[in-house]
DSSP file (Angstrom, degrees, kcal/mol; ACC not computed):
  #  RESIDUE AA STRUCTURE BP1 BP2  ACC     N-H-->O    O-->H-N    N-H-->O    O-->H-N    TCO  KAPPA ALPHA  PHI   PSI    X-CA   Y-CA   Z-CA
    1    1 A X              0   0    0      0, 0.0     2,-0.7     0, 0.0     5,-0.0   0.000 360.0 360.0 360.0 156.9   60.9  -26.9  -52.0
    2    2 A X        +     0   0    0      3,-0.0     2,-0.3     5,-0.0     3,-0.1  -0.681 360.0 167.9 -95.3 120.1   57.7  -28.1  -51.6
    3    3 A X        -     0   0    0     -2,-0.7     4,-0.2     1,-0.2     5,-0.1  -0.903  56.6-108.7-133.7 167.2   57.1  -32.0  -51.2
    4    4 A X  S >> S+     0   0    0     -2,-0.3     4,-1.6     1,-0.2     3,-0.6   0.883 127.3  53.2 -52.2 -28.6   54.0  -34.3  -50.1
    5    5 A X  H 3> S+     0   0    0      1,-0.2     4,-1.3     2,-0.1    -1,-0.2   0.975 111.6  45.9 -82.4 -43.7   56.7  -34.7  -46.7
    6    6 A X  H 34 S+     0   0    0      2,-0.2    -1,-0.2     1,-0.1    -2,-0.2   0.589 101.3  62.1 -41.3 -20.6   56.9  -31.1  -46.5
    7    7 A X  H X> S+     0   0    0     -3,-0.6     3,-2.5    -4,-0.2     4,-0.7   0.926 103.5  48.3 -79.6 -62.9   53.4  -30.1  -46.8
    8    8 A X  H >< S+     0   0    0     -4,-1.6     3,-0.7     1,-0.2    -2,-0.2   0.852 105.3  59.3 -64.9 -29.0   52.2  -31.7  -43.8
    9    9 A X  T 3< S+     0   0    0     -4,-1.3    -1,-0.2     1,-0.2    -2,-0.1   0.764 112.4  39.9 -59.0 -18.3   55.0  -30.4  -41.7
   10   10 A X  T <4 S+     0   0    0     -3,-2.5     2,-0.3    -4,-0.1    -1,-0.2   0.237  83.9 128.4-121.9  17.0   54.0  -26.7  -42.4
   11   11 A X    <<  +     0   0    0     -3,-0.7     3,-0.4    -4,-0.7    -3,-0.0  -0.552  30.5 178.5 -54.0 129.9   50.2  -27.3  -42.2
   12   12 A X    >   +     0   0    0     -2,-0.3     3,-0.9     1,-0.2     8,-0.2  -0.104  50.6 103.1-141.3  32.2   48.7  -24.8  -40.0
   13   13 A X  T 3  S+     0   0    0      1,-0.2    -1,-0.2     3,-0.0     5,-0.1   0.872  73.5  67.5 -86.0 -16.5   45.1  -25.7  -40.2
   14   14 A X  T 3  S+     0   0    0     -3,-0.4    -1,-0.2     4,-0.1     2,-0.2  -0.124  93.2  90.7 -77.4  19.1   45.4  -27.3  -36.9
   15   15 A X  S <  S-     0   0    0     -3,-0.9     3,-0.2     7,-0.0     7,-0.1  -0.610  88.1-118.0-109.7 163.5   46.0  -23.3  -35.6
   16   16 A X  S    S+     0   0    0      1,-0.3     2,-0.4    -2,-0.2     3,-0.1   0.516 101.4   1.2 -70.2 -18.1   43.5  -21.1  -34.5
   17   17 A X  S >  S-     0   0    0      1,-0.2     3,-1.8    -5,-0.1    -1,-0.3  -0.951  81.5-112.5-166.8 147.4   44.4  -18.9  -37.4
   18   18 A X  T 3  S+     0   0    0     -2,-0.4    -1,-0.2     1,-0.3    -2,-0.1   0.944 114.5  58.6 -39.7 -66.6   47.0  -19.4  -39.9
   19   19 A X  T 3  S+     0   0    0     -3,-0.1    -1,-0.3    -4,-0.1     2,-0.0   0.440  80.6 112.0 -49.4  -4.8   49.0  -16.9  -38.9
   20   20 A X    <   -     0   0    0     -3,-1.8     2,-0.1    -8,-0.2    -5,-0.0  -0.278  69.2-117.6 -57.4 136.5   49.3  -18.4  -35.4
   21   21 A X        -     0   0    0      4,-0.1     2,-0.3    -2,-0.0    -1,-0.1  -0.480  22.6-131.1 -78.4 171.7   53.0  -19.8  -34.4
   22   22 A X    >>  -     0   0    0     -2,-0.1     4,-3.2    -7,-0.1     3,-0.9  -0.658  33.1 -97.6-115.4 158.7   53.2  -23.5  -33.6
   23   23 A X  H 3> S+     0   0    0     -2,-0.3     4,-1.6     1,-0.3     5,-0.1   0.911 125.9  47.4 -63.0 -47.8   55.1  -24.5  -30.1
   24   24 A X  H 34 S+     0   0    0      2,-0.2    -1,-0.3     1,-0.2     4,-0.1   0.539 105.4  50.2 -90.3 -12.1   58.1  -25.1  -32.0
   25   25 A X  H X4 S+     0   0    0     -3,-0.9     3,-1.1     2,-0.1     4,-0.5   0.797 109.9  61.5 -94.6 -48.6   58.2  -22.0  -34.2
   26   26 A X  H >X S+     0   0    0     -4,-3.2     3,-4.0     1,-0.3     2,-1.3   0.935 102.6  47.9 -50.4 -88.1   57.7  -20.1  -30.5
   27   27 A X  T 3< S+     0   0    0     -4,-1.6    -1,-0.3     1,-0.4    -2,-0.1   0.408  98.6  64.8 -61.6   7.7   60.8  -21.4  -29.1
   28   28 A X  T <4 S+     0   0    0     -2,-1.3    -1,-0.4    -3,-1.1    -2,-0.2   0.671 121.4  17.2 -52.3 -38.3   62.7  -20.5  -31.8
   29   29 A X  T <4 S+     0   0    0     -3,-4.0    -2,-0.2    -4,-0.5    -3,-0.1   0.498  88.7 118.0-132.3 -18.3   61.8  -16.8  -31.0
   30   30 A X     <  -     0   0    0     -4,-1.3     2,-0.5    -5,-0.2    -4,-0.0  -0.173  47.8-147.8 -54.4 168.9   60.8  -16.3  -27.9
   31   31 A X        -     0   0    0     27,-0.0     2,-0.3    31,-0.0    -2,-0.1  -0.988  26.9-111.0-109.7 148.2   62.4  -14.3  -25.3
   32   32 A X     >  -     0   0    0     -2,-0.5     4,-0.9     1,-0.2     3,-0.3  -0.615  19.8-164.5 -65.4 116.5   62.2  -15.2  -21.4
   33   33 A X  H  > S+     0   0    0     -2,-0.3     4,-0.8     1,-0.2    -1,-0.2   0.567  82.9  50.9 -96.5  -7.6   60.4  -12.9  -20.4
   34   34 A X  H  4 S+     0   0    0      2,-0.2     4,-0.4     3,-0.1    -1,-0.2   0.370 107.0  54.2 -62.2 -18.9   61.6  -13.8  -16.5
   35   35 A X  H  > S+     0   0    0     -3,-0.3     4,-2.5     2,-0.2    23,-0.4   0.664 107.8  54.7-101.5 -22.0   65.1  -13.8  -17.4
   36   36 A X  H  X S+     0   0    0     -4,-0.9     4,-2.2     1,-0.2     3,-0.3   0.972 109.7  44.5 -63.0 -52.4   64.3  -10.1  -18.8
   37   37 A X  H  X S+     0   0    0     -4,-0.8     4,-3.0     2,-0.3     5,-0.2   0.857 107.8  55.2 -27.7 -66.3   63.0   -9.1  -15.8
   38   38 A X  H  > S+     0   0    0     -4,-0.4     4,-2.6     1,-0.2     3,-0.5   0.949 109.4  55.6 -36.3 -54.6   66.0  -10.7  -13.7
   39   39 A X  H  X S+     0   0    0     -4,-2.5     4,-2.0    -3,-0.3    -2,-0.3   0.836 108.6  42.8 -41.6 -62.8   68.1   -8.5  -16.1
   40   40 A X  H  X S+     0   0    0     -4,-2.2     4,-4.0     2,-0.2    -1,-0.3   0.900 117.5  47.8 -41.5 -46.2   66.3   -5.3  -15.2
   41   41 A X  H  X S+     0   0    0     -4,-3.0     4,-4.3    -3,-0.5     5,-0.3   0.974 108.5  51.8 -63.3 -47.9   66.4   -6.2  -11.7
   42   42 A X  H  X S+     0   0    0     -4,-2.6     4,-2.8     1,-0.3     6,-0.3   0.770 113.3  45.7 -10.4 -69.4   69.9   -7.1  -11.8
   43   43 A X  H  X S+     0   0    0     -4,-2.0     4,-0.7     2,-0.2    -1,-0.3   0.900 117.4  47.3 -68.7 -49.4   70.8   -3.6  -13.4
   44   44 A X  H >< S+     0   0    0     -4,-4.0     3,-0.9     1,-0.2    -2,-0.2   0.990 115.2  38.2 -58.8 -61.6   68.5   -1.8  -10.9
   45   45 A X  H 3< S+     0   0    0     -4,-4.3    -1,-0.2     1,-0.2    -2,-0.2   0.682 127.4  28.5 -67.5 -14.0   69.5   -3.3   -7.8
   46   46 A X  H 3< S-     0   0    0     -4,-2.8    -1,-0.2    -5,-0.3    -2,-0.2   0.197  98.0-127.0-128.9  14.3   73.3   -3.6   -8.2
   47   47 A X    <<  +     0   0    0     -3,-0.9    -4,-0.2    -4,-0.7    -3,-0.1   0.515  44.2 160.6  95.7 -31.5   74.2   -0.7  -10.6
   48   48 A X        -     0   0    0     -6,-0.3     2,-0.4     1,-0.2    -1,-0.1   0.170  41.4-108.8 -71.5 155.8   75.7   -1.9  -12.8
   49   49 A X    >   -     0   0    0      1,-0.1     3,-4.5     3,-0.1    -1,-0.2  -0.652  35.6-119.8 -78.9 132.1   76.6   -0.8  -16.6
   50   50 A X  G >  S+     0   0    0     -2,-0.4     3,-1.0     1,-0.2    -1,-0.1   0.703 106.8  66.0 -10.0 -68.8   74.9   -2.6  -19.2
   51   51 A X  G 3  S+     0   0    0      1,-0.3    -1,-0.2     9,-0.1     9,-0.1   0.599 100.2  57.0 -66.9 -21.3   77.6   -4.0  -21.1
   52   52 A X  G <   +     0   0    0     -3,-4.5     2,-0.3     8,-0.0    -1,-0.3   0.216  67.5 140.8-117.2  47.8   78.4   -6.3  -17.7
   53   53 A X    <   -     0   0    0     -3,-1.0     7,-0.1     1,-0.1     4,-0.1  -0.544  68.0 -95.7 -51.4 135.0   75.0   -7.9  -17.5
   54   54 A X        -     0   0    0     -2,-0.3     3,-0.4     1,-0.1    -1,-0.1  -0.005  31.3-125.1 -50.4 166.0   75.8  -11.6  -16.5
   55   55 A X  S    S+     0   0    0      1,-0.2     2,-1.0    -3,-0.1    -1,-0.1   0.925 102.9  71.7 -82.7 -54.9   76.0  -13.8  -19.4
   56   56 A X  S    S+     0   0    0      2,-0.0     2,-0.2     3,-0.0    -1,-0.2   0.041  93.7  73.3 -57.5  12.6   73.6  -16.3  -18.4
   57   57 A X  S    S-     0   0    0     -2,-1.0     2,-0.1    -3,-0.4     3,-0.1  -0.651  96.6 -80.5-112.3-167.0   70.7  -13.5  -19.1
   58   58 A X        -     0   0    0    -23,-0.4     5,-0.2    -2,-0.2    -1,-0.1  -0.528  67.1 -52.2 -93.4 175.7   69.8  -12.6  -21.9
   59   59 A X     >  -     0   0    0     -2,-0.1     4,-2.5     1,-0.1     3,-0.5   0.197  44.3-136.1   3.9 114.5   71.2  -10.1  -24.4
   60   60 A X  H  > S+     0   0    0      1,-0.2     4,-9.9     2,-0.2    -1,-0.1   0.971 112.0  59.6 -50.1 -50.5   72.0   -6.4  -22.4
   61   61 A X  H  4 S+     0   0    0      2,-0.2     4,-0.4     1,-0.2    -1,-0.2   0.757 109.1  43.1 -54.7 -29.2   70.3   -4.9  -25.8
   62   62 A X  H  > S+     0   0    0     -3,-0.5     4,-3.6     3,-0.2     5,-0.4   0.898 114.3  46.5 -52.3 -61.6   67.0   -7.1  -24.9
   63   63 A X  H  X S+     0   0    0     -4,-2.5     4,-0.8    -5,-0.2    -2,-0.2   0.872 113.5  50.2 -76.0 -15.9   66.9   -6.3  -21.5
   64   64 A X  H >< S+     0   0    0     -4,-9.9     3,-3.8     2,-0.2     4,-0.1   0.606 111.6  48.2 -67.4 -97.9   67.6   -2.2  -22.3
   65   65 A X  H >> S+     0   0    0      1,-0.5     4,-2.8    -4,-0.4     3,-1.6   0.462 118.2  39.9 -35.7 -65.8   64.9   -1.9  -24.8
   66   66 A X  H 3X S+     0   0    0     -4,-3.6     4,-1.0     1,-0.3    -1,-0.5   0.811 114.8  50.1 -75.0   2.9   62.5   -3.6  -22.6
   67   67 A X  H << S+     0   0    0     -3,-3.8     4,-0.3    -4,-0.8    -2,-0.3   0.571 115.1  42.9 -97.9 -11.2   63.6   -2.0  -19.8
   68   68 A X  H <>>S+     0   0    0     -3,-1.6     4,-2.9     3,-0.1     5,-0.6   0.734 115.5  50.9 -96.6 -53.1   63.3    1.5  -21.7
   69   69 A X  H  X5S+     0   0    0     -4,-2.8     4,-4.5     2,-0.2     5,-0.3   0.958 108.1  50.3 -34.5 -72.2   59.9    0.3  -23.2
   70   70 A X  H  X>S+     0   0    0     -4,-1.0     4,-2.1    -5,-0.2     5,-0.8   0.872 116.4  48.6 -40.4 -45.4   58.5   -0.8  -19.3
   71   71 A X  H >45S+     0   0    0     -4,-0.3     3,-0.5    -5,-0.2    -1,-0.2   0.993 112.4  42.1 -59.4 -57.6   59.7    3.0  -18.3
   72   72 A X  H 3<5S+     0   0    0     -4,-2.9    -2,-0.2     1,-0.2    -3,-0.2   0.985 119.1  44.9 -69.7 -42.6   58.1    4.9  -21.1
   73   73 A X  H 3<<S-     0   0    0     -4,-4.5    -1,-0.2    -5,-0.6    -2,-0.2   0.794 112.8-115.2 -79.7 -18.6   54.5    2.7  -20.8
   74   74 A X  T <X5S+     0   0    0     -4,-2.1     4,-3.5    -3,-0.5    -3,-0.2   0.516  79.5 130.0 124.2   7.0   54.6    3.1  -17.0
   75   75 A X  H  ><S+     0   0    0     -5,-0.8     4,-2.8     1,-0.2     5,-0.5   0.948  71.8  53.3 -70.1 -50.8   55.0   -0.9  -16.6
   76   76 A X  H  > S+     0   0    0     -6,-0.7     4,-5.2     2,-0.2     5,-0.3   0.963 111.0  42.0 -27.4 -72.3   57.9   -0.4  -14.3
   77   77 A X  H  > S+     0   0    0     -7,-0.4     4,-3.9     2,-0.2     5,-0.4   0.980 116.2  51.1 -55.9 -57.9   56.0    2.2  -11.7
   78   78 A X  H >X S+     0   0    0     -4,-3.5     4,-3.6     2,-0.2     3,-0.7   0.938 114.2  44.4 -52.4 -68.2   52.8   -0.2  -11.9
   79   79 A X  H 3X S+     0   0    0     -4,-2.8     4,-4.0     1,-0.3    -2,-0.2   0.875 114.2  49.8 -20.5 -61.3   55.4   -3.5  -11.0
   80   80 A X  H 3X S+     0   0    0     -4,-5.2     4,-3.1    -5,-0.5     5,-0.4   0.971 118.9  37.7 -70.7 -44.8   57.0   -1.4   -8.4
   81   81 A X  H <X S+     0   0    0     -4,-3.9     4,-3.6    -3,-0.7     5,-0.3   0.941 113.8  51.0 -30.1 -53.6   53.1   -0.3   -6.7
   82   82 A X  H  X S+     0   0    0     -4,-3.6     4,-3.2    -5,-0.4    -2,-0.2   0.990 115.3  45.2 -70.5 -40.5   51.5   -3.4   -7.2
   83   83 A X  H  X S+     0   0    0     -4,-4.0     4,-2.7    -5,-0.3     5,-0.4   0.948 117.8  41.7 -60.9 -35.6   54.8   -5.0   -5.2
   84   84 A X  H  X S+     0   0    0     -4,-3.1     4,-3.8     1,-0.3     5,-0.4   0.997 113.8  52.2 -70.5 -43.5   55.1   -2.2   -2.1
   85   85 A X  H  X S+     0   0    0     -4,-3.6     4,-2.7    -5,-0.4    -1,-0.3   0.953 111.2  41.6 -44.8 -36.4   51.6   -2.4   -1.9
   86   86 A X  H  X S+     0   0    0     -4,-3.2     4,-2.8    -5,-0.3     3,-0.3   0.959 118.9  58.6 -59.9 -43.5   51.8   -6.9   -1.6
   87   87 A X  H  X S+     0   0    0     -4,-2.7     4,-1.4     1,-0.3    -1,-0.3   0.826 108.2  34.8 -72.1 -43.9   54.9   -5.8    0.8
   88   88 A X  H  <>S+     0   0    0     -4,-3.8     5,-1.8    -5,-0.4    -1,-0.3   0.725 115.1  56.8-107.8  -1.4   53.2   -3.7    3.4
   89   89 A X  H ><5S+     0   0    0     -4,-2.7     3,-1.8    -5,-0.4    -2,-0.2   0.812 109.8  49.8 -39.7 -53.3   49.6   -6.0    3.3
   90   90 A X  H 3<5S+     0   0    0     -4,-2.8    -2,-0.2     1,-0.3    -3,-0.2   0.887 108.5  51.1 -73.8 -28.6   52.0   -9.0    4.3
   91   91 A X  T 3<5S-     0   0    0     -4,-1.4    -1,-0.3    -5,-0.2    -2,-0.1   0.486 117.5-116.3 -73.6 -13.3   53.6   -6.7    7.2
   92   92 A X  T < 5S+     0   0    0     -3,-1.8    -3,-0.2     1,-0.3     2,-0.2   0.821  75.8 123.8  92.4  24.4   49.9   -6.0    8.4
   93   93 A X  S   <S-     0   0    0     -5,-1.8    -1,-0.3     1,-0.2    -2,-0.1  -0.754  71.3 -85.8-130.1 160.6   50.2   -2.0    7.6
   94   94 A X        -     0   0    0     -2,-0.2    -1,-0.2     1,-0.1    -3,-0.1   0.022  42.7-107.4 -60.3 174.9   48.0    0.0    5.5
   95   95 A X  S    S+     0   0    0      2,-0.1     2,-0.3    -3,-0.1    -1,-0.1   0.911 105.6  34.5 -76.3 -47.3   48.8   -0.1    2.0
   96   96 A X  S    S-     0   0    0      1,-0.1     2,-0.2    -8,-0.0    -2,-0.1  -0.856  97.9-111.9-110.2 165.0   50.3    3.7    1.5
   97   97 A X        -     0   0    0     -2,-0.3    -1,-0.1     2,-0.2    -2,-0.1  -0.238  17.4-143.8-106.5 132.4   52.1    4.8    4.7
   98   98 A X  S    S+     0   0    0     -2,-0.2     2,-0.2    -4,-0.1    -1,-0.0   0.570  74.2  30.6-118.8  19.6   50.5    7.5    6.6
   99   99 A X        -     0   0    0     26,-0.1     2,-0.5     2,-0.0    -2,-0.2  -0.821  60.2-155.3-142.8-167.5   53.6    9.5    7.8
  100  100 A X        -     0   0    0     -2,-0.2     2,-0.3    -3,-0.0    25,-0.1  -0.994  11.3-140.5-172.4 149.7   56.8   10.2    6.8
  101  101 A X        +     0   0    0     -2,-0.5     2,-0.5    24,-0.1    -2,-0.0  -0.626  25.1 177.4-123.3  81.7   60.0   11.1    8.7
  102  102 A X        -     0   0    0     -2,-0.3    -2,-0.0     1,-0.1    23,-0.0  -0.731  16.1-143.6-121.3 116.2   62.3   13.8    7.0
  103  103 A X        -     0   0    0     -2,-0.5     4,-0.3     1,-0.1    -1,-0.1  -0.143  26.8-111.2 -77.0-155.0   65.4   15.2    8.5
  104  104 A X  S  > S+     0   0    0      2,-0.1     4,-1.5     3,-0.1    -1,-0.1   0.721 105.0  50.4-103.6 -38.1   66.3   18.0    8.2
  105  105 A X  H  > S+     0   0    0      1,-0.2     4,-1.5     2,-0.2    -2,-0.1   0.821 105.8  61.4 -67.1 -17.3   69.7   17.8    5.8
  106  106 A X  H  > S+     0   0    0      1,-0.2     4,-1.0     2,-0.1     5,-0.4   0.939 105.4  42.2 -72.1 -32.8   67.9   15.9    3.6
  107  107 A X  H  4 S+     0   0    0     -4,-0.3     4,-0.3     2,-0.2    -2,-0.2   0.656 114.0  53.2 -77.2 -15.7   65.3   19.0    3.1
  108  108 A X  H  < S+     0   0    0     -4,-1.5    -1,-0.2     1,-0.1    -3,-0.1   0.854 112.8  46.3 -94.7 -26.1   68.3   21.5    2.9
  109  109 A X  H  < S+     0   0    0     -4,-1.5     4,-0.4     2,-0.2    -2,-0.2   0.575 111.3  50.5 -73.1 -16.3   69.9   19.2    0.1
  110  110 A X  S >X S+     0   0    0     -4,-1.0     4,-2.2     1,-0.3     3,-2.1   0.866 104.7  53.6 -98.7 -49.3   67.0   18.9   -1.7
  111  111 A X  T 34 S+     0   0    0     -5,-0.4    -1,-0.3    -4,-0.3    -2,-0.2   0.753 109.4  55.1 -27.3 -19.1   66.3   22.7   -1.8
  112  112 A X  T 34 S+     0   0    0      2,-0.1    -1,-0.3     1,-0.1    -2,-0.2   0.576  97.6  57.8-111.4 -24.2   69.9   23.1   -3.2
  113  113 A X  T <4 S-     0   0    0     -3,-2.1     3,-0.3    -4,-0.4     2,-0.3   0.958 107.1-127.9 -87.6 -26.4   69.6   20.7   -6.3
  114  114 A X    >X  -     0   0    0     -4,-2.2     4,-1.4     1,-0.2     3,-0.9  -0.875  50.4 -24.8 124.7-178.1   66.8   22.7   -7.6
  115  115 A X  H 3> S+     0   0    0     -2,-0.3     4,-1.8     1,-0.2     5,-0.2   0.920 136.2  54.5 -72.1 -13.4   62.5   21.8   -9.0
  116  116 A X  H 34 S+     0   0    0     -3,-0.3     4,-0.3     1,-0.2    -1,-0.2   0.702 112.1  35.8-104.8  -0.8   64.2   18.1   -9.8
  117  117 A X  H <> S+     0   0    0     -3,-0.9     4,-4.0    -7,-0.2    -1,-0.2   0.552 114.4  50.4 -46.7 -57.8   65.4   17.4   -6.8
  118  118 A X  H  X S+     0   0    0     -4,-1.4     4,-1.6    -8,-0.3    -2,-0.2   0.890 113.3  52.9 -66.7 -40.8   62.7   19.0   -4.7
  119  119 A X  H  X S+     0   0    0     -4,-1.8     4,-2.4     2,-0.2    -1,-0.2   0.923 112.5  46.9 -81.9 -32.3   60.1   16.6   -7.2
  120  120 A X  H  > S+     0   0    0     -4,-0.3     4,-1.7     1,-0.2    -2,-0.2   0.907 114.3  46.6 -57.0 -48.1   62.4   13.3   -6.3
  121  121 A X  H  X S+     0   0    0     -4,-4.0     4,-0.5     2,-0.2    -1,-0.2   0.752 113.7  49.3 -68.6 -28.1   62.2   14.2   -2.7
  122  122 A X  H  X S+     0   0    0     -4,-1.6     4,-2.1     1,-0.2    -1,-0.2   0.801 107.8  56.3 -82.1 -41.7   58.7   14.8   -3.1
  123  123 A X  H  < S+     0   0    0     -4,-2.4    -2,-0.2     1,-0.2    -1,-0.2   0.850 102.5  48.6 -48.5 -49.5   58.2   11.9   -4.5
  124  124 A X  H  < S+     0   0    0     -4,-1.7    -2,-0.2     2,-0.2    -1,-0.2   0.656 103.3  55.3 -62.9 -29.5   59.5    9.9   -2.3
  125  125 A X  H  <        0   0    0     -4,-0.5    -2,-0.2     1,-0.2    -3,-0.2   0.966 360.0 360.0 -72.5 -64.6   57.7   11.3    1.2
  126  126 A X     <        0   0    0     -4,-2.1    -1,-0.2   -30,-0.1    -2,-0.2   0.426 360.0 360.0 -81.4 360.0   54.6   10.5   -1.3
């Protein structure tokens, strides 16, 4: 209900626009967007199934959904660029690699899975 002590607690002329959150209405809703990210990494680097995302991140169902958003919009690929590039500047080497080393079982495996193989493999020399 609305009282004189009530009014002034939801006044939001002090916003840039009404519709604007207040600092306290944000942490109510935010998500960490660093702990999503951990999450992803988490899932990338160790494997793991969803469902045994640590507890101490956030929600698995957060971190898929952005982690299937950042794949479809390309966020992912840029993240993973911008870092090899930072990686091989700090090592003193050009930014993209200007050879490649390929044995020869790898080129006879990749030939055998077929074009999506062949486009991974391709990928990768690139």
């Amino acid at each position: 209900m609305w009282t004189n002590e009530n009014r002034g607690k939801y006044k939001r002329d002090q916003l840039r626009y009404p519709s604007d959150m207040t600092d306290e209405e944000w942490t109510l809703c935010r998500t960490a967007m660093r702990e999503v990210f951990n999450g992803v990494m988490y899932v990338l680097s160790t494997g793991c199934q969803w469902r045994y995302i640590p507890k101490d991140l956030p929600p698995k169902s957060t971190v898929y959904r952005y982690f299937c958003e950042w794949g479809y919009d390309g966020v992912l690929d840029r993240i993973h660029q911008t870092l090899y590039v930072l990686c091989r500047e700090k090592l003193e080497s050009e930014a993209s690699p200007t050879a490649a080393i390929i044995d020869s079982q790898s080129v006879k495996s990749a030939e055998k899975g077929g074009p999506v193989l062949i486009h991974m493999a391709s990928t990768l020399v690139n």
